[in-house]
C-alpha positions as CSV (number, residue, x, y, z in Angstrom):
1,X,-46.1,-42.9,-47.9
2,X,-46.7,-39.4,-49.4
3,X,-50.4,-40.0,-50.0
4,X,-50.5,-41.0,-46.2
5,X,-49.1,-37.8,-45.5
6,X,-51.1,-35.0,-47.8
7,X,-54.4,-37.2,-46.6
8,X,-53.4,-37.1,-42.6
9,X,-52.6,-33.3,-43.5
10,X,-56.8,-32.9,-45.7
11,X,-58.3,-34.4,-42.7
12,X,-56.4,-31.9,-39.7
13,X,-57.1,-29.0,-42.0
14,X,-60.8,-30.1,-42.5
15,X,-61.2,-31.1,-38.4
16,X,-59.6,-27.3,-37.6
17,X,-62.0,-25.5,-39.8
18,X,-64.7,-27.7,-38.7
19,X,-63.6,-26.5,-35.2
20,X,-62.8,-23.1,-36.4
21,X,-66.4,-22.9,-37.9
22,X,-68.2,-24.4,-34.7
23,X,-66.6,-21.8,-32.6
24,X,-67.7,-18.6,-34.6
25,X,-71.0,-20.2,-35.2
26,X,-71.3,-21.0,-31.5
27,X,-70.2,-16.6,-30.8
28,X,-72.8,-15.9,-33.6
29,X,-75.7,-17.5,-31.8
30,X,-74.4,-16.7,-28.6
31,X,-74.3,-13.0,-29.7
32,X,-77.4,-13.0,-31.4
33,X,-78.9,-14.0,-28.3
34,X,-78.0,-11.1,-25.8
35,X,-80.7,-8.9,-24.9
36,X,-79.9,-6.0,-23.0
37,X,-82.5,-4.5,-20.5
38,X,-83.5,-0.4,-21.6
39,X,-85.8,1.7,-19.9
40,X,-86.8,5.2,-20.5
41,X,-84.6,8.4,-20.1
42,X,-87.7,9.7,-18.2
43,X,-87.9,7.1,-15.5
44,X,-83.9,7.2,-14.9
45,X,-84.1,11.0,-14.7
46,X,-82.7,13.1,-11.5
47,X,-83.9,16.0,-12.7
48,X,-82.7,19.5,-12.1
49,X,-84.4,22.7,-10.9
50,X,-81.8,25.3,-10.9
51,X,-79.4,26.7,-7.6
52,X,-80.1,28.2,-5.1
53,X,-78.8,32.1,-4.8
54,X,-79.3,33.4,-1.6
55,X,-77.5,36.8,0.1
56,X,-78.6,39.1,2.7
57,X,-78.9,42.9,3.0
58,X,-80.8,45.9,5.0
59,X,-83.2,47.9,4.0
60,X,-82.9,51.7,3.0
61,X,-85.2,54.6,1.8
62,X,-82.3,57.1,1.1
63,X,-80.7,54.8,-1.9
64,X,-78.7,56.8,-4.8
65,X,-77.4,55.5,-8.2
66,X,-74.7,57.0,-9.3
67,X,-72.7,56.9,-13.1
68,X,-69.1,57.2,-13.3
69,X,-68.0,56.7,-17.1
70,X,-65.0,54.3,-17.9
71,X,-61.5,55.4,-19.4
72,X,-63.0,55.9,-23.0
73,X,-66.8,56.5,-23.0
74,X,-68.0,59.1,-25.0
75,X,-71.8,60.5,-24.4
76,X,-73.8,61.3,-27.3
77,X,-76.8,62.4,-25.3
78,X,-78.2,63.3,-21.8
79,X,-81.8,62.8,-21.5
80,X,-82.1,64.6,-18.2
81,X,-81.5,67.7,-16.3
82,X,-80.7,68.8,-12.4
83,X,-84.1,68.7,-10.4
84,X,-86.1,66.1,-12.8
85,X,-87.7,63.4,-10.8
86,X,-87.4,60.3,-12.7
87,X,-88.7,56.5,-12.4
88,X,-87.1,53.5,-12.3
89,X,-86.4,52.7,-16.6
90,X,-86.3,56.5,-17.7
91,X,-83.5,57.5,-19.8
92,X,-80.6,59.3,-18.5
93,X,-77.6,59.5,-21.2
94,X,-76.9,57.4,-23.7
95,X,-72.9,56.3,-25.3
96,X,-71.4,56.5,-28.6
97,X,-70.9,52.7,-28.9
98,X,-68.5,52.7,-31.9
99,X,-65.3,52.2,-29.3
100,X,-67.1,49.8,-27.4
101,X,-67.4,47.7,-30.1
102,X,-63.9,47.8,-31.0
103,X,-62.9,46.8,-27.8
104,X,-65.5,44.0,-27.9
105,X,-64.0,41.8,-31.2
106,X,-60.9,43.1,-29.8
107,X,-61.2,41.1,-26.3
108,X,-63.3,38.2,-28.7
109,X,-59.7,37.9,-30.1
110,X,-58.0,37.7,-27.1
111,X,-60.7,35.1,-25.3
112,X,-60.1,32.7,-28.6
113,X,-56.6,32.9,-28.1
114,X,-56.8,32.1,-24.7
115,X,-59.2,28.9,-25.5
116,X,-56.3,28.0,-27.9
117,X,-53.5,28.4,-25.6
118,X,-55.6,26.3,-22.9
119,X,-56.3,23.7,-25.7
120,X,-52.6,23.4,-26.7
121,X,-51.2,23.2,-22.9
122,X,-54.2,20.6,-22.3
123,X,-52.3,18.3,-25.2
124,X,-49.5,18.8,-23.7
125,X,-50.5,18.1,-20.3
126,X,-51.9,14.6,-21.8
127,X,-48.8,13.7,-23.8
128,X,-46.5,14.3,-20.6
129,X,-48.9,12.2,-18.7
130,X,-48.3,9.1,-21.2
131,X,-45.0,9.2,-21.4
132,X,-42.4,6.8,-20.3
133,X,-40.0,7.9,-17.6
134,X,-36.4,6.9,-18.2
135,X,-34.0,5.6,-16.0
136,X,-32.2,7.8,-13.5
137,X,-29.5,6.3,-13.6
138,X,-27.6,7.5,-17.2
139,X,-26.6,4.4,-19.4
140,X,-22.6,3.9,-19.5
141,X,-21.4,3.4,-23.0
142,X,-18.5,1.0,-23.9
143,X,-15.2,3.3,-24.8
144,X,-14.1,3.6,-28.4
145,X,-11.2,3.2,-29.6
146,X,-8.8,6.3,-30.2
147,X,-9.7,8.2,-32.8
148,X,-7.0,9.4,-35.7
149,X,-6.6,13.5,-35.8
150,X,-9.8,15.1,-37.5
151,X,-9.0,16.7,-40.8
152,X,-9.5,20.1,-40.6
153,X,-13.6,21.0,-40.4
154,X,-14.3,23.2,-44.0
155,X,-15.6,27.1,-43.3
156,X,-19.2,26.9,-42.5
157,X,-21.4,28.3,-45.7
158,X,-23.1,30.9,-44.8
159,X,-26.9,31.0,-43.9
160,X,-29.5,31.6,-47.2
161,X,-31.8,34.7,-46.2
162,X,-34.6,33.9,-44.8
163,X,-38.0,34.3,-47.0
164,X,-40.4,36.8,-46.5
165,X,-42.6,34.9,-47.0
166,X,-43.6,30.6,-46.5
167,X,-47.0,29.4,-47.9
168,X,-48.7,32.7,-48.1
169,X,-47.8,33.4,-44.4
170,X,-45.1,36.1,-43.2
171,X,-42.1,34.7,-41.6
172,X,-41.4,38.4,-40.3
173,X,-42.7,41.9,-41.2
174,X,-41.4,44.6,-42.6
175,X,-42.2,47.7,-44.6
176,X,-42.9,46.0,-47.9
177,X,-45.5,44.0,-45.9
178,X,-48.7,43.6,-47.6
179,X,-51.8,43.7,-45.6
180,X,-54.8,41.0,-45.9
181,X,-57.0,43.2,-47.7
182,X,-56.9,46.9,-49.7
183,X,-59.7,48.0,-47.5
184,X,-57.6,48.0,-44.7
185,X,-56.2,51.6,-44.1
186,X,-54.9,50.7,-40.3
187,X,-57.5,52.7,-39.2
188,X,-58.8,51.4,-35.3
189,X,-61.9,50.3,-37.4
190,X,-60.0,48.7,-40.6
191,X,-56.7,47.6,-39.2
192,X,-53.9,46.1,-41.2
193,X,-53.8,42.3,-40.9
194,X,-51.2,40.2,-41.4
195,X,-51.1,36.2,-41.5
196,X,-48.0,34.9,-40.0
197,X,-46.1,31.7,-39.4
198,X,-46.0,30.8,-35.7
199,X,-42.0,31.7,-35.6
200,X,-42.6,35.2,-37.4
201,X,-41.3,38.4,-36.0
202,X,-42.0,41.9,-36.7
203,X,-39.1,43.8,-37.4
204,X,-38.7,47.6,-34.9
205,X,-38.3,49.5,-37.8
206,X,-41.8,48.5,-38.6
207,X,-43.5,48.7,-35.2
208,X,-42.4,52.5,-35.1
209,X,-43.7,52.9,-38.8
210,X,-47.1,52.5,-37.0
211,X,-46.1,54.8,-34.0
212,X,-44.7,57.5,-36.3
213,X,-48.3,57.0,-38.4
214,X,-50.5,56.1,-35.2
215,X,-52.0,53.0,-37.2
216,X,-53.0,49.9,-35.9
217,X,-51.9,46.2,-37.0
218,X,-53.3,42.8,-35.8
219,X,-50.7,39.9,-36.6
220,X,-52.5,36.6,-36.6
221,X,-51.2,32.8,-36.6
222,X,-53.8,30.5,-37.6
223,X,-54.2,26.7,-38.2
224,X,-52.5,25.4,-41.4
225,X,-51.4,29.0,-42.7
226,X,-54.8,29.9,-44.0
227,X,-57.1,33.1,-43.5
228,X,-59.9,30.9,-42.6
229,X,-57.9,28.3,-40.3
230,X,-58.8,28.3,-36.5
231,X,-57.3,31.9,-35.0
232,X,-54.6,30.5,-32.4
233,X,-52.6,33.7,-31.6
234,X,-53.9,37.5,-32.8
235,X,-51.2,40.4,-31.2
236,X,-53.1,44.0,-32.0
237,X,-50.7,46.8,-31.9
238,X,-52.5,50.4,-31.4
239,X,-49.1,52.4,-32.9
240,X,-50.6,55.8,-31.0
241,X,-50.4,54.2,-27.8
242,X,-46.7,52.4,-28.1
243,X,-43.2,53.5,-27.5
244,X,-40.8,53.4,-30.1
245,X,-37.9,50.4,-30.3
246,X,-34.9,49.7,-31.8
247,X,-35.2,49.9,-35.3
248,X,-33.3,46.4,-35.4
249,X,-35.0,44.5,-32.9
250,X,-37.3,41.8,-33.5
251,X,-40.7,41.0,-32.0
252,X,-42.2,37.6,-31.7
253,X,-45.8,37.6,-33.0
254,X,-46.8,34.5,-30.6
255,X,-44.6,35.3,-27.5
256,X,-45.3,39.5,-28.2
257,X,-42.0,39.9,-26.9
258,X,-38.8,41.2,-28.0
259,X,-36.0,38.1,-29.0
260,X,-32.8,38.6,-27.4
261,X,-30.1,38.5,-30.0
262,X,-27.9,35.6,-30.3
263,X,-24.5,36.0,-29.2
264,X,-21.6,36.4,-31.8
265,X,-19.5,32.6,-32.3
266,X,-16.0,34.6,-31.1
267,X,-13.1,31.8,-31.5
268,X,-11.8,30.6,-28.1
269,X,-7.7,29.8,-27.9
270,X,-8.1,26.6,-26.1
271,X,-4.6,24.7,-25.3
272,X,-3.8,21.8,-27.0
273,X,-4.3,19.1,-25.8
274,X,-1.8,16.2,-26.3
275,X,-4.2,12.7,-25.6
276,X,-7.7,12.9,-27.6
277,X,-11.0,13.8,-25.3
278,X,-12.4,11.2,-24.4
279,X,-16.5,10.9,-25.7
280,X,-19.6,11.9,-22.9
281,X,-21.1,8.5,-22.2
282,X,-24.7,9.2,-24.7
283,X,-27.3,10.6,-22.0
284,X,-30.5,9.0,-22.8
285,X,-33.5,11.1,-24.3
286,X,-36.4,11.9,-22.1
287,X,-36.9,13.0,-18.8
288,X,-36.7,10.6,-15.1
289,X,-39.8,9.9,-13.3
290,X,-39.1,13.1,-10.7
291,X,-38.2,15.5,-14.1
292,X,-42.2,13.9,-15.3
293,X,-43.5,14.8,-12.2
294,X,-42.4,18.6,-12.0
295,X,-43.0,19.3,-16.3
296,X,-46.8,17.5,-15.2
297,X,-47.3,20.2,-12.1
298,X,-45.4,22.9,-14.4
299,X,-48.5,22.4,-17.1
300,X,-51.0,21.9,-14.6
301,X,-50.1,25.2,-12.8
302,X,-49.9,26.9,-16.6
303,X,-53.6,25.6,-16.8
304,X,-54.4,27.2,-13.6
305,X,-53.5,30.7,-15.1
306,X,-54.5,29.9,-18.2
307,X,-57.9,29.4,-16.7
308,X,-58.4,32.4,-14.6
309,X,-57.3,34.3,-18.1
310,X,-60.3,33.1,-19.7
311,X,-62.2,33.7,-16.6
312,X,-61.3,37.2,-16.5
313,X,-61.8,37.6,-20.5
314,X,-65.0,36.3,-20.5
315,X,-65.7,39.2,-17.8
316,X,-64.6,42.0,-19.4
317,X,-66.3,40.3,-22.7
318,X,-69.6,40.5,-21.2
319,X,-69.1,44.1,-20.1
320,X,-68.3,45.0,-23.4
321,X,-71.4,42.9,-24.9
322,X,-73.4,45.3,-22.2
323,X,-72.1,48.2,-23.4
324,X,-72.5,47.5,-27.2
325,X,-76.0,46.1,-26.3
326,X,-77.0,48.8,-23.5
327,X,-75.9,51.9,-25.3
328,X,-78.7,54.0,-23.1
329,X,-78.3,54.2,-19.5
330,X,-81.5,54.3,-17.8
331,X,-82.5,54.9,-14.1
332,X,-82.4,52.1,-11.3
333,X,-84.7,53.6,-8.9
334,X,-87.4,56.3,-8.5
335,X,-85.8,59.8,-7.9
336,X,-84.6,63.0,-8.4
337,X,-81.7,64.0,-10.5
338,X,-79.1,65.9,-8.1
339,X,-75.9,66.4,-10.7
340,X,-75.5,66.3,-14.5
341,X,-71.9,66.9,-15.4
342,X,-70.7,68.1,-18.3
343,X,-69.8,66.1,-21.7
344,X,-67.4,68.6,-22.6
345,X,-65.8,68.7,-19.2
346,X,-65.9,65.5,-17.6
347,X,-65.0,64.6,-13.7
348,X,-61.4,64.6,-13.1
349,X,-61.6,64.5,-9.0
350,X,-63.1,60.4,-9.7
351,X,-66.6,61.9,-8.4
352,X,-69.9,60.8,-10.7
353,X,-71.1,62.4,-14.0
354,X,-74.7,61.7,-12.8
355,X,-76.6,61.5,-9.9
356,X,-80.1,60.7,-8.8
357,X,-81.5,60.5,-5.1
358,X,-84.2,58.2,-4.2
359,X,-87.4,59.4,-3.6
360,X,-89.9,57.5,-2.2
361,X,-90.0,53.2,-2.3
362,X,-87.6,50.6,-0.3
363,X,-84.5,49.4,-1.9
364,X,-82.3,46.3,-0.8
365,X,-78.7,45.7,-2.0
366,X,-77.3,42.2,-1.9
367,X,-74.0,40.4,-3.5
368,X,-74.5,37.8,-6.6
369,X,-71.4,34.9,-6.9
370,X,-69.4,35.3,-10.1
371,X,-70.3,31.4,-10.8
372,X,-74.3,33.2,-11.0
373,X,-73.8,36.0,-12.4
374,X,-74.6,35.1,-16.0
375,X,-77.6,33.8,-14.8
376,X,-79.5,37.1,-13.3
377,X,-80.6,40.0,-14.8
378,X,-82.1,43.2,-14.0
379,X,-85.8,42.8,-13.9
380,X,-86.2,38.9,-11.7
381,X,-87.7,39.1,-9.0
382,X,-85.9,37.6,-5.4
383,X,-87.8,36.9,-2.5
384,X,-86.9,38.8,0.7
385,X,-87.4,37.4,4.3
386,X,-87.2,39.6,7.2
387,X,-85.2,38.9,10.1
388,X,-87.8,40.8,12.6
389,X,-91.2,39.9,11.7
390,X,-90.3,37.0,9.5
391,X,-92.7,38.3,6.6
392,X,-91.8,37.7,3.1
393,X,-91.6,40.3,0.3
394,X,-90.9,40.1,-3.6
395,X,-88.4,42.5,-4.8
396,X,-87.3,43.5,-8.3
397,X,-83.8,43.6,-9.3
398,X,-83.1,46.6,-10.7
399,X,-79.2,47.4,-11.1
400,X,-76.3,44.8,-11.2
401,X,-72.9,46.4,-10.1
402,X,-69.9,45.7,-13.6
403,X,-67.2,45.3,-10.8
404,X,-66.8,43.3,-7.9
405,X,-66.6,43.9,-4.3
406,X,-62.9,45.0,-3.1
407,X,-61.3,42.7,-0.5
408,X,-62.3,39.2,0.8
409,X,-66.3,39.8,1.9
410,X,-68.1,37.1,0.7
411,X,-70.1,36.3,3.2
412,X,-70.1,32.6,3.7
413,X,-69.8,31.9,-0.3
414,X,-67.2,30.7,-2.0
415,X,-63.5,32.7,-1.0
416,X,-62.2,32.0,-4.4
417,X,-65.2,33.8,-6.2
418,X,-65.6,37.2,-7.1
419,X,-68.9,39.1,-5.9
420,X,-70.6,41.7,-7.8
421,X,-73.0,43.7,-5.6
422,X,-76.9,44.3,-6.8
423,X,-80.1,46.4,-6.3
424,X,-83.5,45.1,-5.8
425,X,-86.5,47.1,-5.4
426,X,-89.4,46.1,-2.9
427,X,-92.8,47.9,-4.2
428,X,-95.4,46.4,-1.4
429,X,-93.3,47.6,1.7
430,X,-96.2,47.0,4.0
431,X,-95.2,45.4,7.4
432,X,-91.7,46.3,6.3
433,X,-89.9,49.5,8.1
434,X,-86.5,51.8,7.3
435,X,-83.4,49.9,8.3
436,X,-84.5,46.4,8.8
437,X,-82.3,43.3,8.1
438,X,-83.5,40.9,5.0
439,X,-82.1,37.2,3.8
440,X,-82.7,36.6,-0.2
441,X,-82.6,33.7,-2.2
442,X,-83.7,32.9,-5.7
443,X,-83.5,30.0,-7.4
444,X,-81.2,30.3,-11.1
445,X,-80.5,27.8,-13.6
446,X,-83.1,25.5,-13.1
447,X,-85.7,24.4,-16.1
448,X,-88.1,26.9,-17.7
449,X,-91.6,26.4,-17.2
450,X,-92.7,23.4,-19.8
451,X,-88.8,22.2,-20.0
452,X,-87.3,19.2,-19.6
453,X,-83.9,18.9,-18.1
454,X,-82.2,15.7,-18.2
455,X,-79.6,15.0,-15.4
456,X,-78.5,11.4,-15.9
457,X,-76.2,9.7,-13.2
458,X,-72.9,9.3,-14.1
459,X,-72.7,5.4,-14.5
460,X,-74.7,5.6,-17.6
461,X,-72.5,7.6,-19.2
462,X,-69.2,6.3,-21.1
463,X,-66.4,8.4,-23.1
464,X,-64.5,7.6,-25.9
465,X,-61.6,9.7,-27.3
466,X,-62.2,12.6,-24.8
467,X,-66.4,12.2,-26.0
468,X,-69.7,11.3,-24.0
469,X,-71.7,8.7,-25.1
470,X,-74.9,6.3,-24.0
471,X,-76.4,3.4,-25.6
472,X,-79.8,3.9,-26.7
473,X,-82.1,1.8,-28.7
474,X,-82.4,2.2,-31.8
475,X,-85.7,2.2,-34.2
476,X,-84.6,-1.9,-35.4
477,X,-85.0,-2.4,-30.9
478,X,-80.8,-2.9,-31.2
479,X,-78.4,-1.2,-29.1
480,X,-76.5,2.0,-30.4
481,X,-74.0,4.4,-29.5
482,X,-75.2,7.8,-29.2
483,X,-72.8,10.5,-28.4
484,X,-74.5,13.6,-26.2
485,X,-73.3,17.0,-25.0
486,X,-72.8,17.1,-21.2
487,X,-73.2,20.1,-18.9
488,X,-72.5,20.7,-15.4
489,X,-72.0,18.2,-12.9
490,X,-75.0,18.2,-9.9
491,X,-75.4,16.2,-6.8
492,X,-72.1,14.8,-6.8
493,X,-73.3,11.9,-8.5
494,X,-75.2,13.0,-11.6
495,X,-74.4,15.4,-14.8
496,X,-76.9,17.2,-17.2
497,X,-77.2,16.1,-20.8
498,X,-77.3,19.1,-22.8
499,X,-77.9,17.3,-26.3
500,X,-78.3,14.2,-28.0
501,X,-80.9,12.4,-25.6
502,X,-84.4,13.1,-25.2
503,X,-87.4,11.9,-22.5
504,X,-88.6,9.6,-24.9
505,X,-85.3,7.6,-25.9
506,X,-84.8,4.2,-24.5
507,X,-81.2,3.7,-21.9
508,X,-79.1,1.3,-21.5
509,X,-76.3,0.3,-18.8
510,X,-73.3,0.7,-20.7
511,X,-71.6,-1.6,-18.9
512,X,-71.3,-5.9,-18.7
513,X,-71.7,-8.3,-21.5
514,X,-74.8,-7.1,-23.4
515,X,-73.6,-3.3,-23.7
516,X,-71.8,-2.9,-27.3
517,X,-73.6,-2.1,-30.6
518,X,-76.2,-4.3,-32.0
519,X,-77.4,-6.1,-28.9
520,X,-81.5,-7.2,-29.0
521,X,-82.9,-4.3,-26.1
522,X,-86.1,-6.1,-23.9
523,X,-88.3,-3.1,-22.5
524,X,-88.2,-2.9,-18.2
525,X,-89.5,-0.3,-16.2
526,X,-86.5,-0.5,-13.9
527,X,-82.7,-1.7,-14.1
528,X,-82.3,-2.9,-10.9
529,X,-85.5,-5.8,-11.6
């Protein structure tokens, strides 16, 4: 009877992996013979030649420029003097750079801790998103039994000091503080530079060391607690420029702001109570489905400011990159110098330091979108229409504005953009008279001449983990993943590929049966055969 048994139990194991085999042999071949249509990147390409600018402006023979210097600027040299005619690219002064480059891996720091801030509310946005609500109403716990008198709690011990230091990073600062490096001398060049935990604080007594010394410190909080982890918080403190504090207070190096002391634990004469307090039914952790819904528009409007931070960063970023870079201030139009102020005695009334009237030429002024603005320079040329005799003319740009129009005049653009007036210069003015009206347009971001610019539509592109990818084949004519840099989104319906793909590659739907790894490719001019 047992021999019945273990045989009848051989000959189901054999039949299952007979079965088991048929099956994975019958996916094998079935696998092995996919074949996924590809065709090349160049013949599924959109394309992309750039957006169109386009503003409008009248035409003027009496055009000034005029330089007002910031809160700051030094001049190290004037090139020019009252009653010198000039031409548009002369030298007129030129700036000591030395603050403006200061400022500029100042406001790098800030932008980078900006970019983190916006990275860390992005997580935090996703996590909320993917979390469970609870229910509203609270769970009611069973009632436990009576409990006997509590012994008498023992006297708290008290609290061990906290350590100056945890890991090489400062848990708060002080006056035995020891700065990154001896070269720093907290200097504006060399400040002193501290690495601190995320909860450090700096003591008052140590902020109005730096006041009473006018040095400057930069506190910094960086991934892992290491000098070379990623920079996620930098405060700079310019001691010459600060108030002094309590001595006792305490500063929070990520929040930069003071920390309310906790109150002292006074004992409270409560009456006795004869019957034991009953226990609070255990509320459950979490948050409802309404409490989701107002953290998720919380972060999302946090996003929102965080955003137009950067925005606004990466302006005044790229005014300091012109400064460092355009040291020399030269002229904008052909002219005549009217006023040269004096470096030892600048403007107080807000009028400019220099001044040079036009001379001869026409000159148009027009407003660029924020959205373009890294996109035009001084020195492109934009094509000018007029509204009269409809005749075109090129002009040259020769002077971007570093501040935006005041109030809401944006012409038909965008409302929620900031405009940044220009100046264009139109050499051939034949057929063209003072005073007329112009439209201008140019076109800006589009390829260079002999550039390829791929603009794929969306549908062939998948992400994974918060990355792009397409399927491309590979040099064995097999499907692979590929992961590419994206760029803007154009069209609506199509994005640019920035890296990672090429007109040559071969492309793949990446959706349906035959998209995954490995797949044999077959070569079609078209997917849609």
């Amino acid at each position: 009877m047992k021999k019945k048994i273990i045989i009848t139990v051989i000959v189901l194991l054999i039949v299952a992996g007979a079965a088991a085999g048929g099956i994975y042999a019958y996916k094998s071949y079935q696998s092995e013979n996919l074949v996924a249509d590809v065709v090349p990147v160049s013949s599924v390409n959109w394309g992309y030649w750039g957006d169109e600018m386009s503003s409008s402006g009248r035409v003027t023979n009496d055009m000034s420029q005029e330089i007002y210097l910031d809160n700051g600027q030094i001049i190290s040299e004037i090139f020019v003097e009252e009653g010198q005619s000039v031409s548009v690219g002369d030298k007129l002064i030129a700036y000591d750079i030395t603050e403006a480059e200061l400022n500029l891996e100042m406001k790098k720091l800030e932008l980078q801790g900006i970019k983190n801030n916006i990275d860390a509310a992005n997580r935090e946005l996703n996590t909320l998103r993917n979390t469970t609500p609870i229910p509203d109403t609270p769970v009611v716990q069973p009632e436990p039994p009576a409990a006997p008198d509590p012994e008498p709690e023992p006297d708290p011990e008290p609290e061990p000091p906290i350590k100056e230091k945890t890991n090489g990073a400062y848990n708060y600062i002080s006056e035995t503080a020891k700065p990154y490096s001896k070269k720093d001398d907290g200097s504006a060049e060399n400040p002193f530079r501290f690495l601190c935990n995320r909860d450090a604080y700096v003591l008052g007594s140590y902020l109005n060391y730096l006041r009473e010394n006018e040095y400057t410190a930069v506190f910094e909080i960086r991934e892992d607690n290491k000098k070379t982890g990623t920079l996620i918080s930098s405060w700079t403190v310019n001691g010459a420029a600060m108030d002094e504090v309590d001595a006792d207070s305490k500063w929070s190096v990520l929040d930069r702001q003071e920390i309310e002391p906790e109150p002292d634990d006074e004992p409270i004469d409560e009456p006795i109570e004869e019957d034991p307090v009953e226990d609070e039914p255990e509320e459950p952790e979490g948050y409802t489905a309404a409490e989701l819904a107002a953290k998720i528009k919380e972060k999302q409007k946090e996003l929102k400011d965080l955003d137009l931070d950067r925005r606004e960063a990466e302006l005044d970023l790229k005014t300091y990159e012109d400064a460092c870079k355009e040291g020399t201030v030269t002229a904008t139009i052909n002219g005549v110098v009217k006023t040269v102020g004096d470096p030892e005695n600048l403007p107080q009334d807000g009028s400019a330091f220099l001044t040079v009237a036009g001379s001869d030429g026409l000159y148009v002024t027009g407003d660029i979108s924020e959205m373009m603005l890294d996109q035009i320079q001084v020195g492109q040329q934009i094509m000018a229409n007029s509204w009269e005799s409809g005749n075109s003319f090129t002009a040259t740009i020769t002077e971007i504005s570093k501040y935006p129009k005041s109030g809401n005049n944006y012409n038909g653009g965008n409302p929620n953009a900031s405009y940044y007036p220009f100046t264009a210069y139109i050499e051939d003015t034949t057929g063209l008279t003072n005073g007329e009206d112009v439209d201008m347009s140019m076109t800006v971001g589009g390829a260079s001449a002999g550039e390829d610019v791929i603009c794929l539509e969306k549908a062939y592109i998948r992400e994974e983990n918060g990355r792009s990818y397409v399927l491309v084949a590979g040099e064995d004519d097999r499907l692979v993943k590929r992961y590419v840099s994206t760029g803007k989104s154009v069209y609506g319906q199509a994005v640019i590929i920035k890296e990672g793909l090429t007109m040559n590659d071969r492309i793949a739907f990446p959706y349906g049966k035959t998209a995954k790894e490995g797949v044999k490719v077959n070569d079609t001019d078209s997917m849609y055969n």
